[in-house]
C-alpha positions as CSV (number, residue, x, y, z in Angstrom):
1,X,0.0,0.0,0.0
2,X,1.5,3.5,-0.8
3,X,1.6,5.8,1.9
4,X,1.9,9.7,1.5
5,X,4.2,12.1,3.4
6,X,1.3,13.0,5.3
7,X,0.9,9.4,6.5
8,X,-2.3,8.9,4.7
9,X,-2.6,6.4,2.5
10,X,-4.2,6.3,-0.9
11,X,-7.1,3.9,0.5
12,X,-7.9,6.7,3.2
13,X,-8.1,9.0,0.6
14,X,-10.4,7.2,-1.6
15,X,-12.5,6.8,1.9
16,X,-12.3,10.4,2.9
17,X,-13.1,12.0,-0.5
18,X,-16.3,13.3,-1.0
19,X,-18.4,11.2,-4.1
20,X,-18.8,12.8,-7.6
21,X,-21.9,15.0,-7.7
22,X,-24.5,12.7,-9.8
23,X,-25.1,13.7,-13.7
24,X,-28.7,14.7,-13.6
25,X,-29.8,15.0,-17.5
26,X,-32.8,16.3,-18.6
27,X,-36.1,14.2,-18.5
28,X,-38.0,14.4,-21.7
29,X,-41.2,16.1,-21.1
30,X,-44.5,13.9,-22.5
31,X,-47.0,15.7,-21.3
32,X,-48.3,18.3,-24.4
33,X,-48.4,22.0,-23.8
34,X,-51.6,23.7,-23.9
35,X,-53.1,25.1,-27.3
36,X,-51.7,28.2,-27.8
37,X,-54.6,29.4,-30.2
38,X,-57.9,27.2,-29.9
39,X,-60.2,28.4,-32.5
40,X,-63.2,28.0,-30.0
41,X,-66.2,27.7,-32.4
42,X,-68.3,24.9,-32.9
43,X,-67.8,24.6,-36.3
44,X,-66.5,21.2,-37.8
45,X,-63.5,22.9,-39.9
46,X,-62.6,24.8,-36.8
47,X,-62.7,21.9,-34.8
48,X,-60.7,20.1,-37.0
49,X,-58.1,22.7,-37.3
50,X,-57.8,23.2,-33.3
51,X,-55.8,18.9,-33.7
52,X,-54.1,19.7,-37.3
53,X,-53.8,23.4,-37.6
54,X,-50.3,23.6,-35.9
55,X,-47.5,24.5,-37.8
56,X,-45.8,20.8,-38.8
57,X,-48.7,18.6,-37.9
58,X,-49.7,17.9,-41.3
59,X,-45.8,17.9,-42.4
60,X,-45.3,15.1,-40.0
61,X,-48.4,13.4,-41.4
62,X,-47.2,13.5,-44.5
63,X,-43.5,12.0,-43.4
64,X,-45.2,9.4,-41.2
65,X,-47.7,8.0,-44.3
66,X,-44.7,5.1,-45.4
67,X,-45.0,3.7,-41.4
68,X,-43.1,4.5,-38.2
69,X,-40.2,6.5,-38.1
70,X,-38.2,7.3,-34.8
71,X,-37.4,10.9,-33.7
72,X,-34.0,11.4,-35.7
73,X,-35.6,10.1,-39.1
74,X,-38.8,12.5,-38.3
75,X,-35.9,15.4,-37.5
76,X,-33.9,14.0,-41.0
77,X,-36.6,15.0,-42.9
78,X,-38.2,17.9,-41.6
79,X,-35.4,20.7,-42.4
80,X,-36.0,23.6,-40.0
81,X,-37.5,22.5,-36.8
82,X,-36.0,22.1,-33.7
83,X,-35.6,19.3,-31.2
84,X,-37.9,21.1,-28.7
85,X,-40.6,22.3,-31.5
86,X,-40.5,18.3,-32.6
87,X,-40.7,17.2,-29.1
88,X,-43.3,19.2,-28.2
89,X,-45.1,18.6,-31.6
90,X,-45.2,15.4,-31.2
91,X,-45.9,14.9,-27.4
92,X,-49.4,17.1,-28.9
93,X,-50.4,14.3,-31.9
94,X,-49.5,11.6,-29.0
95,X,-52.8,13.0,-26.9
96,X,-54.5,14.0,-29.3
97,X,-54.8,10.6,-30.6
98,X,-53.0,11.0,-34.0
99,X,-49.6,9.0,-33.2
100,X,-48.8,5.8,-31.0
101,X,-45.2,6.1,-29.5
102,X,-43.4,2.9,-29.0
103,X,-40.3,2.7,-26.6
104,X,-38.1,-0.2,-27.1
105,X,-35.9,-1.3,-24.5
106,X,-32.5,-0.5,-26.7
107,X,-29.3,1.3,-26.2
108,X,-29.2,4.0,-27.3
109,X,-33.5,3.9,-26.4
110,X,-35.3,3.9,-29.4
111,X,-39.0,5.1,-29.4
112,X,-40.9,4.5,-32.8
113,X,-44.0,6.9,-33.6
114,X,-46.8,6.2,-36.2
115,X,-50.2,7.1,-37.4
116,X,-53.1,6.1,-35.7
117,X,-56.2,5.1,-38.0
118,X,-57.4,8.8,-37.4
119,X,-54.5,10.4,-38.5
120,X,-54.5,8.3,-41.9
121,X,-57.8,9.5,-42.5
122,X,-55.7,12.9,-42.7
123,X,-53.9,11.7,-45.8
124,X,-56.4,12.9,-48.8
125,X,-56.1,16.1,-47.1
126,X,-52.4,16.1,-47.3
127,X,-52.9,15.2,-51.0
128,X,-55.6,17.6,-51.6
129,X,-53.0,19.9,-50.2
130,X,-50.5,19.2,-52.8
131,X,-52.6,19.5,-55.2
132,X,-54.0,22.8,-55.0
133,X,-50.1,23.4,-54.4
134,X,-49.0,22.0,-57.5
135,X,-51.5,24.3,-59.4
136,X,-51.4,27.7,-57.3
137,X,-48.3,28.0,-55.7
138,X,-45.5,26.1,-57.5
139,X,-42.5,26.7,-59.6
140,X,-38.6,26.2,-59.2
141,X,-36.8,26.2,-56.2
142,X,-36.1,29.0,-54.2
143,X,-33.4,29.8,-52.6
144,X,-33.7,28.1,-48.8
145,X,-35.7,26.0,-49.8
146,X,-34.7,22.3,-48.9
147,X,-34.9,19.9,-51.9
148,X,-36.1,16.8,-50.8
149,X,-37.8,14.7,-53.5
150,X,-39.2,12.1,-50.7
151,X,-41.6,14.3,-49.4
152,X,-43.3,14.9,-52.9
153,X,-43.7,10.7,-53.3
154,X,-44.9,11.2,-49.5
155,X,-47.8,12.9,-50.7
156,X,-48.9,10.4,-53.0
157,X,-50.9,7.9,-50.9
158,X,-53.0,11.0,-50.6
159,X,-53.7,11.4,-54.1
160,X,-56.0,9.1,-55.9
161,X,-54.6,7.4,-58.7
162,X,-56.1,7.4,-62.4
163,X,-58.4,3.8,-63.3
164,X,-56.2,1.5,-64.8
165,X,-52.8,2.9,-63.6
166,X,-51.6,-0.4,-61.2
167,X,-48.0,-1.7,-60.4
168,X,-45.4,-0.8,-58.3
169,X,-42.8,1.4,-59.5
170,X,-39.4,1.6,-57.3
171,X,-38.1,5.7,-57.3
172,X,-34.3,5.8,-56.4
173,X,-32.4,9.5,-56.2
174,X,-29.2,8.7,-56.5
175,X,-26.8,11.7,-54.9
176,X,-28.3,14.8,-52.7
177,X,-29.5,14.9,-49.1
178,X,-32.7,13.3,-50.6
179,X,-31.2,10.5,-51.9
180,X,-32.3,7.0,-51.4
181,X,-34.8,4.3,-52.8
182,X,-38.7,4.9,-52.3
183,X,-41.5,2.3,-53.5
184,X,-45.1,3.3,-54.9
185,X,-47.5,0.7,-55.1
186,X,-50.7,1.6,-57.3
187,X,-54.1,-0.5,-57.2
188,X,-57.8,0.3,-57.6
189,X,-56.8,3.8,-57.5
190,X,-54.6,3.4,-54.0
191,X,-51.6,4.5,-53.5
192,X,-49.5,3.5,-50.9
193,X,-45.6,4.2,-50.2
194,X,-42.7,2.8,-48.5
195,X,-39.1,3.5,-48.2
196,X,-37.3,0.5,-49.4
197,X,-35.4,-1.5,-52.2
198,X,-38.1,-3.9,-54.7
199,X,-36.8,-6.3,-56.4
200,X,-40.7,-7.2,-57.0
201,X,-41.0,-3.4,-59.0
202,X,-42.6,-3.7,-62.6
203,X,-40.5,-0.5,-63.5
204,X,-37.6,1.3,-62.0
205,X,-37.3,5.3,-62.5
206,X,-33.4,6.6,-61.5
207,X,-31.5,10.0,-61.7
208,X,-30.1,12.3,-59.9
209,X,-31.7,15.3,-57.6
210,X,-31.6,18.0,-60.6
211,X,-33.2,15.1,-62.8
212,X,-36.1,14.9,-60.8
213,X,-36.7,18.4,-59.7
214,X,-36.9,19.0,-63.4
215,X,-39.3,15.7,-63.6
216,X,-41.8,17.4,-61.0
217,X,-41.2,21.0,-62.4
218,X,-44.3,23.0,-64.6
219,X,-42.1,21.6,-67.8
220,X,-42.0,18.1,-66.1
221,X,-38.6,17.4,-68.2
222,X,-37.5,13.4,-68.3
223,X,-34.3,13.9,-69.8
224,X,-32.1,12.7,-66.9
225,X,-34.2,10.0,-65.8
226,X,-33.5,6.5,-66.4
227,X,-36.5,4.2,-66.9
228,X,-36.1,0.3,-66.9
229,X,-38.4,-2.7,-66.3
230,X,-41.7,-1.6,-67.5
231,X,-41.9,1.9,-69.2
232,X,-45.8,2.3,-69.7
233,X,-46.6,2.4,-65.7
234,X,-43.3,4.6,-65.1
235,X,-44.7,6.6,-67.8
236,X,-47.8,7.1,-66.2
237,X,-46.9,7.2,-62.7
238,X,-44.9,9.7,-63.3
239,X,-48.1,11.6,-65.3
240,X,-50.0,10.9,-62.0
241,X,-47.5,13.0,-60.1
242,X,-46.5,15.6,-62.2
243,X,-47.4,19.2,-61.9
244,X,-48.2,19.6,-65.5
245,X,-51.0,17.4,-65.2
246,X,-52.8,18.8,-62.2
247,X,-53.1,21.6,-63.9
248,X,-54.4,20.7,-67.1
249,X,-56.6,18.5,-65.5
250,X,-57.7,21.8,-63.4
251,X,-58.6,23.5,-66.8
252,X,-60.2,20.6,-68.8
């Protein structure tokens, strides 16, 4: 045993030293915060905007529509919020009855939200959304703006697809912060998305980010894109989602 000058020895020390204070972190907060601006009117539109008339709720709807994502995937793709606006946003969906959480006993913990049926039902509005978008307020990119071509296949299980359009159709972006592989699945006008590889697809569409913000631009430019597999449904999937036809269906 090693003895100091003093006459102490290291094991008194130990013994005599007061402990570390504890690390106390930061409990996450799951209780909602009260509505800031309740519309208060019996109205059914009012009512319905007092759960989804938040800034972001319908955003997360939207990024939530291919099945549960966990808070750094929701955070990924929503460019511009905050951890505490997220946090808070979603704690509000949670009792409001629009998202399940999941906790998983992981490490790091891993908690899982996803749509409850009454948010789905929220979907054609996200679509209707796009659509009146797509014909009254779009154009090129501006400058801010994030470019993420995920969150306009996101949309689509809100949109109802022409009769006779069926398959599924694997989307991959190939460089950007939007890249990666999404899958639309058509049938008896449903749409339905997920983020994934198929090697079940009847076509593939490929290119990279500036190929397919020219694809979903007013001039809905192909150029770039690579089709394979089967061209007629990429061909009309694509149709289905572009601009260009939204509004000319708005005019006929």
């Amino acid at each position: 045993m090693c003895t100091g000058s003093d006459g102490w020895s290291i094991l008194d020390v130990r013994r005599e030293a007061p402990p570390f204070p504890a690390i106390r972190r930061p409990l996450i907060a799951t209780t909602p915060p009260p509505k800031r601006h309740p519309y208060n009117q019996w109205a059914p539109d009012a009512r319905a905007l007092d759960l989804v008339g938040d800034k972001w709720t319908l955003l997360i709807v939207r990024d939530l529509a291919g099945g549960p994502r966990r808070f750094v995937e929701l955070q990924r793709v929503l460019p511009g919020i905050s951890t505490e606006q997220l946090r808070s946003r979603l704690n509000r969906m949670v009792a409001d009855g629009l998202l399940t959480r999941q906790r998983y006993r992981e490490v790091p913990p891993r908690v899982d939200y996803e749509l409850t049926e009454r948010a789905r039902d929220l979907l054609p509005v996200v679509g209707a959304l796009a659509r009146w978008g797509y014909r009254w307020a779009w154009g090129p990119p501006r400058p801010g703006e994030a470019i993420d071509v995920g969150a306009i296949l996101r949309c689509a299980p809100g949109l109802a697809a022409p009769l006779g359009l069926r398959g599924t159709v694997e989307l991959r972006i190939t460089d950007g912060p939007g890249s990666g592989v999404h899958v639309l699945h058509v049938e008896d006008s449903n749409v339905s998305y997920e983020e994934r590889s198929a090697p079940e697809a009847d076509a593939r569409i490929e290119g990279p980010e500036r190929a397919w913000v020219e694809a979903f631009g007013l001039d809905a430019s192909r150029t770039e894109l690579e089709i394979s597999g089967d061209p007629g449904v990429a061909e009309r999937l694509l149709d289905f989602l572009a601009a260009v036809a939204v509004r000319a269906a708005a005019v006929a």
